[in-house]
C-alpha positions in Angstrom: 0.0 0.0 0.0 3.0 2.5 0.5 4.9 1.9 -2.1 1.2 2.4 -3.8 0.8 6.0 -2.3 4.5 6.5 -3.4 3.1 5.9 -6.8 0.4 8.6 -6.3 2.0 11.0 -4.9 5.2 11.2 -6.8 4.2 11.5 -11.0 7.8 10.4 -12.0 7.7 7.1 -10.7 5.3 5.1 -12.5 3.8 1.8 -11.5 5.8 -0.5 -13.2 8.8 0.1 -11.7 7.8 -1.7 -8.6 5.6 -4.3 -10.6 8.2 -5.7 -12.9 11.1 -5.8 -10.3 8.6 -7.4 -8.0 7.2 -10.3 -10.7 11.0 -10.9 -11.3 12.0 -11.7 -7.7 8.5 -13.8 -7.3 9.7 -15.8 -10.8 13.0 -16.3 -9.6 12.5 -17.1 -6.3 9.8 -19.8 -7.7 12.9 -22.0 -8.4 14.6 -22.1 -5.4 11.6 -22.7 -2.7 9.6 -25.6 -2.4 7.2 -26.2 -4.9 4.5 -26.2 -2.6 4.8 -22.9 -0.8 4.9 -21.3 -4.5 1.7 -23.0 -4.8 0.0 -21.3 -2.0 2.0 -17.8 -2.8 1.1 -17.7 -6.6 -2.7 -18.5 -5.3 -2.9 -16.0 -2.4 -2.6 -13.0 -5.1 -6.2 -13.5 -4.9 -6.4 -11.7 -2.1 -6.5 -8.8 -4.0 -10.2 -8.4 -4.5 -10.8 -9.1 -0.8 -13.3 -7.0 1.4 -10.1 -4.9 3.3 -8.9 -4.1 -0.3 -11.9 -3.1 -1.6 -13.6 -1.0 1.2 -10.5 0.6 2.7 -7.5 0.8 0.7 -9.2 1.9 -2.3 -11.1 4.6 -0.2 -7.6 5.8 0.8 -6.3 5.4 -2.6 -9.4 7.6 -3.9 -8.7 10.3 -1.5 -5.3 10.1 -2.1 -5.5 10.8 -5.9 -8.1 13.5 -5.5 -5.4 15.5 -2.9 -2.7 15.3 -6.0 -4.0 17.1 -9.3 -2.3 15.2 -12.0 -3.4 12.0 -10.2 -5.8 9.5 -12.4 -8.2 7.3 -10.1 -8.5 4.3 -12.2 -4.7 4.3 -13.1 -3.5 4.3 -9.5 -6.4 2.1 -8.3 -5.2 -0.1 -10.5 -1.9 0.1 -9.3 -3.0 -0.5 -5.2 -4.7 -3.7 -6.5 -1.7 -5.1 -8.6 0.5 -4.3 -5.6 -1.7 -5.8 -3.3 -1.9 -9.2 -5.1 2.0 -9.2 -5.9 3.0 -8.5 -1.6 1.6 -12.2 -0.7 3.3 -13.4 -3.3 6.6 -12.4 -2.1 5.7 -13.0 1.5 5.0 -16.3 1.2 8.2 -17.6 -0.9 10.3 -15.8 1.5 8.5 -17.6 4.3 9.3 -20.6 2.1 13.1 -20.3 1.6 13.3 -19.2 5.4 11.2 -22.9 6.1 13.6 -24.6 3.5 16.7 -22.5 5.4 16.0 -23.8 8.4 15.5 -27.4 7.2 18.6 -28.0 6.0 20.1 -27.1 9.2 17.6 -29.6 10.5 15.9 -27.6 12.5 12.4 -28.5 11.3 10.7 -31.3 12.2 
């Protein structure tokens, strides 16, 4: 969501300069965590269209780009939602490679 309002606020920076270094990192870590943890990360992004997303975010968003004159509303709405789905995404294959980490020190049982 901040890196969202970044997007807003700041007109130089556009959206996919987060979104395509993100989607690399989620592609490339996708070969180095278990298989079943990019499963559940690549399937999370779903979250996106969730109630939270929906009714509060994008309420912040919307006042967000009304407060900055060169600000479009659908353009950086769409942005908050393609951020939100691409954060679990991350999350969840870093929780993986921590989980795989600490297995092969044999800590996990």
């Amino acid at each position: 969501v901040a890196l969202s309002m970044v997007d807003i606020l700041s007109p130089n920076i556009k959206l996919w300069h987060f979104l395509l270094p993100g989607y690399v990192v989620a592609i490339v870590m996708s070969y180095y965590v278990p298989k079943l943890f990019v499963g559940i990360a690549f399937d999370s992004g779903g979250v996106a269209s969730g109630l939270m997303t929906t009714t509060f975010v994008l309420a912040f968003a919307h006042g967000a780009a009304d407060a900055v004159e060169n600000a479009s509303l659908l353009a950086d709405g769409f942005g908050l939602i393609s951020m939100v789905a691409l954060t679990p995404i991350i999350a969840l294959q870093l929780l993986g490679a921590a989980f795989q980490f600490k297995a092969k020190k044999g800590g996990a049982q």
